[in-house]
N, C-alpha and C positions, 0 to 999 in steps of 0.2 A: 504493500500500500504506500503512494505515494505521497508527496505533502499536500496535492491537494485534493485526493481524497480524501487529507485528514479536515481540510477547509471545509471541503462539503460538508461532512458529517458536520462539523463545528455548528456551520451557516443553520442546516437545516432543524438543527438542533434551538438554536437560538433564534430561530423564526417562531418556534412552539409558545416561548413566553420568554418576554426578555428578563423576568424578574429573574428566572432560573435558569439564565444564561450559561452564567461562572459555574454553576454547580456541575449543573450539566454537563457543559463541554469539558471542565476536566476530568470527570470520570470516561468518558469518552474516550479523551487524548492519553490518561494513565491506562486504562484499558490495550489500547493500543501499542503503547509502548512494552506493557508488560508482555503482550503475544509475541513484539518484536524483542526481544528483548537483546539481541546479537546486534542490535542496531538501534538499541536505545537512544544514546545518545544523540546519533544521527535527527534522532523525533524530536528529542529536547530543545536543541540548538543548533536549526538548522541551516540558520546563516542566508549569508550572501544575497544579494538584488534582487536576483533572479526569484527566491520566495518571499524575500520584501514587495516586490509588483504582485508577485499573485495573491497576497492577503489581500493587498490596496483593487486589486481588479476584481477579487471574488465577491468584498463587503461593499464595493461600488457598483457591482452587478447588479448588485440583490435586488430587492424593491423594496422601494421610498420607506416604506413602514419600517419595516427590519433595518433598515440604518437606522432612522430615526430613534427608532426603540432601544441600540445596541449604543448610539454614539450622539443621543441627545442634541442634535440638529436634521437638518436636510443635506442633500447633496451639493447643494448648488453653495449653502453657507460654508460647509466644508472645505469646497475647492477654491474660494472666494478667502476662506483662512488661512488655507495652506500658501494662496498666493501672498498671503501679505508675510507669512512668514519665511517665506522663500524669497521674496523680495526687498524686506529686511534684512537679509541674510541671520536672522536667530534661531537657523535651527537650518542645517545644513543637509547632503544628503550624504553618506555613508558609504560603504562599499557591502554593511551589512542591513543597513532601514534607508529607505527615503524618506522625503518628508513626512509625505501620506504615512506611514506607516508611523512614524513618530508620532504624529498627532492621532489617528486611530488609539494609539495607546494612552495614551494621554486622556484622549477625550472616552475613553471607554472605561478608565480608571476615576475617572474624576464624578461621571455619571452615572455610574454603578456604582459608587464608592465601594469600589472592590480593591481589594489588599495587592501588594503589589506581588506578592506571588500566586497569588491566582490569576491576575494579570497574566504574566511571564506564561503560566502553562494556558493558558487561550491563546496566545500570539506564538507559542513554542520559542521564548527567547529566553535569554539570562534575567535572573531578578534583579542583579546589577546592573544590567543593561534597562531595566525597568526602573530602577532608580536615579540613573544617570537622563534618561527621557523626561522626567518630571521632574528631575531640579531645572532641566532646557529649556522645559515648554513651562515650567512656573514662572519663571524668568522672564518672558516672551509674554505673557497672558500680563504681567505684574507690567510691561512695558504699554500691552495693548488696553490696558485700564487706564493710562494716560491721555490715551487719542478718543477713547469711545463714553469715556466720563467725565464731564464737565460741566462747572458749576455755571449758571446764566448770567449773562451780563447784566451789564446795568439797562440795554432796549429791551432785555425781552420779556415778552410778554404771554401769557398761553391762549392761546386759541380755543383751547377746551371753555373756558371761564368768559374770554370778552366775544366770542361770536354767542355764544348759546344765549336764546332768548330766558332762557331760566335761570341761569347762573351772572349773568354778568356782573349782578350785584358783587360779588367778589374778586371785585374790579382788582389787579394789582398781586392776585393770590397766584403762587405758579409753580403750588406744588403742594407735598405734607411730608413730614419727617414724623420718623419713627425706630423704638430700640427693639431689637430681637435678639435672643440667648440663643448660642450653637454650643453643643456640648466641646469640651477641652480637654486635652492631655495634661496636666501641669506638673510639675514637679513637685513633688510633697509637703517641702519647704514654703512654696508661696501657694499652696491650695487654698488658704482660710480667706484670702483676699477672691478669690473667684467661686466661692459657694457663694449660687444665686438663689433667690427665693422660690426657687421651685424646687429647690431640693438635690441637685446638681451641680458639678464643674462648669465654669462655661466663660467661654467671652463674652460680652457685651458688642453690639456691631449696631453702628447707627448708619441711618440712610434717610437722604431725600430722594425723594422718587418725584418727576414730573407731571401732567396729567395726560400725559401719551403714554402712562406706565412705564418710560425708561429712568433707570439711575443717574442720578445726577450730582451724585458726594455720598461718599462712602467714608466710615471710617471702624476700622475691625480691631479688636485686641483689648478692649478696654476690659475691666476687672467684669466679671460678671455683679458679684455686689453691688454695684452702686446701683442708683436709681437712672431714671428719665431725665430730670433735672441736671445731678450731674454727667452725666454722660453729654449733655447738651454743650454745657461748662468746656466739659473736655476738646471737643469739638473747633469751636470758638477760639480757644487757645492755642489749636492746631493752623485750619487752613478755611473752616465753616464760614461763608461770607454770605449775606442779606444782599441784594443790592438795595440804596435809597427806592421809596416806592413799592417794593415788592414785599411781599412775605409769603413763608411756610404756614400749611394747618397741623397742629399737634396735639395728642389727647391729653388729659387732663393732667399724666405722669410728667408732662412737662409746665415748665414755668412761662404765664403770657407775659414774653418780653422778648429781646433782641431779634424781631422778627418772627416772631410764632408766636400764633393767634388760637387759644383754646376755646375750647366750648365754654359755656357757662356752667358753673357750678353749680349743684343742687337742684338742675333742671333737669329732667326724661333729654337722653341723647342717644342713644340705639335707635337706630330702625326698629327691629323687636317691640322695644320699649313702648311704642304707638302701634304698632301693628296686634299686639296683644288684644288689647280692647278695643281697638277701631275708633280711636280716639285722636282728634283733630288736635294739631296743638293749639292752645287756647293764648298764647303770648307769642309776643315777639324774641324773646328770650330762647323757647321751646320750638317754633320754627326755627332760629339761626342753628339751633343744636341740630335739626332734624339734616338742614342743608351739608352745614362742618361735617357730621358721621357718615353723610353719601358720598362726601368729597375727600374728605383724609380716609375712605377704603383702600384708595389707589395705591398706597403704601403696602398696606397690609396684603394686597394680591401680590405686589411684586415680590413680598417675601415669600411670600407661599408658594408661588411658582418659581422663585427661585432655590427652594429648599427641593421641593416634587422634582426639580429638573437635575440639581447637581448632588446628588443625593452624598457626594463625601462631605460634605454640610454638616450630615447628619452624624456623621462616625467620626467618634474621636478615639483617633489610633495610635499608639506610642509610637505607631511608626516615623512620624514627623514631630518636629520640633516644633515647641510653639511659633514660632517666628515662621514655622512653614505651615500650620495649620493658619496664621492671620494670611498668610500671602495667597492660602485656596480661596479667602472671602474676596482678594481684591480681583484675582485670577476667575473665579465664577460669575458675579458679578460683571463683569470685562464680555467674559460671553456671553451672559444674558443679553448686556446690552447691545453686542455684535450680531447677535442672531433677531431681534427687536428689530434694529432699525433694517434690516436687509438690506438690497444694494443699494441703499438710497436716492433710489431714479424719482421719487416720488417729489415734487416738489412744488412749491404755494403757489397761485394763481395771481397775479398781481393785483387784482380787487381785493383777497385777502391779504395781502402784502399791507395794500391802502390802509385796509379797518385794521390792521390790527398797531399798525405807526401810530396811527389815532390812539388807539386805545393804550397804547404806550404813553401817551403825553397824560389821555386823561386819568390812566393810574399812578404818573409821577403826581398829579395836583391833588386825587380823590385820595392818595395814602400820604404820600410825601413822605414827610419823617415824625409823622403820627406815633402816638404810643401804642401798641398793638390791643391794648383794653380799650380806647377810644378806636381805631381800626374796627374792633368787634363791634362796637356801639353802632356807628356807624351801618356796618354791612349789616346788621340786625333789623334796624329803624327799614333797611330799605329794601332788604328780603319782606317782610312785612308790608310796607307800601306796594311791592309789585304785586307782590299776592292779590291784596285788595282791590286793586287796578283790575288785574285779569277777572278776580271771583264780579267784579260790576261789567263787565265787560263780557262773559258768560250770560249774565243775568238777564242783559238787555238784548240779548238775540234771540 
């Protein structure tokens, strides 16, 4: 049996269910090696280009699903990656992987968060050779978190917020931050500073997300301990910038100031919360909470499909350091957002060009350099006014 009919088997195996890829194919691939056994080694590590192209030709054969499922993108974002890392020169081709074959490993490790020797025996390579590919491609992903995350200038403005007839009230808003716990390796020594309130190890990892759902500022490694408020601190003290005019929505674990605008306190703010009883909110207080909790969700999705997507997120392995388990958050994130925005063909029509220059001027004048409690006051009075406009406006047709 040849190596790629040890592929096939691999392929079709991992076509059945991707959860139970890893498992699968290495019993599979041990199986095989053990009947071979005069030629073990040959199955282990079996080198050279020539079976570096036919991994990259067999899992590029396949169909759309089966990547997707096995390497956590598409085709087309794949070849679209491999070029930019090929054309940065970070990550070179070999006499034993090509690129593709690097990043298949890579990207199949990082979204299965599978170990790196279960790795090794699906790809039939060295496990050193598995740990030499992702300190390359971490490296690279840590560089491509530079180009694809970026915090907004001082024009811009979101489109989600100033064209919607329903939202524009949150003239000025162009985004929501939020903290999420990923489980952590730590060293025994500094463990008490990263027991977090749920009863685990963990970093701390803050993020704004825009309301196109992409990241937009990241920052990973903080102590799991601390709260919302300091995490925010931390941030700020880092690289965290507002522009004049603008702000973030954040829930009520954060403090409303330096640009982040919380719900009101002591009022119904869930969707749930009103959906329960079917119950209108009765203040303008209680609408702006209803509007803030359907608008700071955007956050909370990007985490969650970012955790569903790169699932070594989710595993905290001794196998990395912590310096390398912070550098998978900025390396994940980096892909999410590469895979989000696609080849970027997509671009504004110059009437929305027009509205939204406009609505840049008039969220520099409607926020300015308002305090973000008066910001709330504000968007609350007029969440509320629109409402009333539209409920008379209804009425009279």
């Amino acid at each position: 049996m040849d190596n790629h009919d040890i592929l096939a088997i691999v392929a079709a195996t991992a076509a059945a269910a991707a959860t139970t890829v890893s498992a699968a194919a290495i019993t599979v691939i041990d199986d095989i090696s053990t009947s071979n056994s005069n030629n073990s080694r040959r199955y282990t590590y079996p080198g050279g280009i020539a079976y570096a192209t036919r991994v990259v030709e067999y899992f590029l054969g396949g169909s759309e699903e089966q990547f997707a499922a096995l390497f956590r993108m598409g085709k087309a974002d794949f070849h679209r990656l491999a070029k930019w890392l090929r054309d940065g020169e970070w990550v070179k081709d070999t006499i034993y992987q090509s690129v593709e074959q690097q990043l298949l490993v890579f990207l199949y490790l990082v979204g299965q968060g599978e170990t790196q020797r279960n790795t090794a025996h699906l790809f039939q390579i060295a496990q050193s050779t598995v740990g030499t590919i992702v300190h390359n491609l971490l490296t690279a992903m840590v560089a491509l978190h530079s180009e694809v995350i970026t915090q907004p200038d001082q024009q811009y403005v979101s489109p989600t917020i100033e064209l919607s007839p329903r939202d524009h009230c949150f003239t000025g808003c162009i985004g929501a931050v939020d903290g999420t716990l990923l489980k952590a390796h730590i060293p025994l020594k500094n463990q008490k500073r990263f027991f977090c309130r749920k009863g685990y190890i963990s970093q701390n990892v803050l993020a704004a997300v825009n309301f196109d759902g992409l990241f937009v500022y990241v920052m990973a490694g903080a102590e799991g301990s601390i709260n919302d408020a300091s995490l925010m601190k931390q941030a700020i003290s880092r690289s965290f910038k507002v522009p004049t005019g603008r702000y973030y929505l954040g829930d009520a674990g954060f403090a409303c100031s330096n640009g982040i605008v919380t719900p009101y306190p002591g009022e119904r703010y869930h969707l749930r919360e009103f959906a329960q009883g079917s119950v209108a909110p009765a203040t303008r207080k209680e609408l702006y909470n209803i509007y803030h909790s359907r608008l700071r969700v955007v956050v909370e999705k990007a985490f969650g499909k970012l955790k569903r997507t790169w699932k070594i997120l989710r595993a905290a392995t001794p196998e990395y350091s912590f310096r390398e388990q912070i550098r998978f958050v900025y390396a994940t994130t980096a892909l999410y957002n590469f895979v989000q925005k696609g080849d970027g063909s997509g671009e504004s029509e110059v009437d929305e060009e027009q509205l939204l220059a406009r609505a840049s001027g008039r969220a520099d004048i409607t926020v300015g350099n308002k305090l973000p409690i008066e910001i709330r006051h504000n968007t609350a009075i007029a969440v509320w006014e629109n409402r009333a406009a539209y409920l008379a406006a209804r009425d009279n047709n």
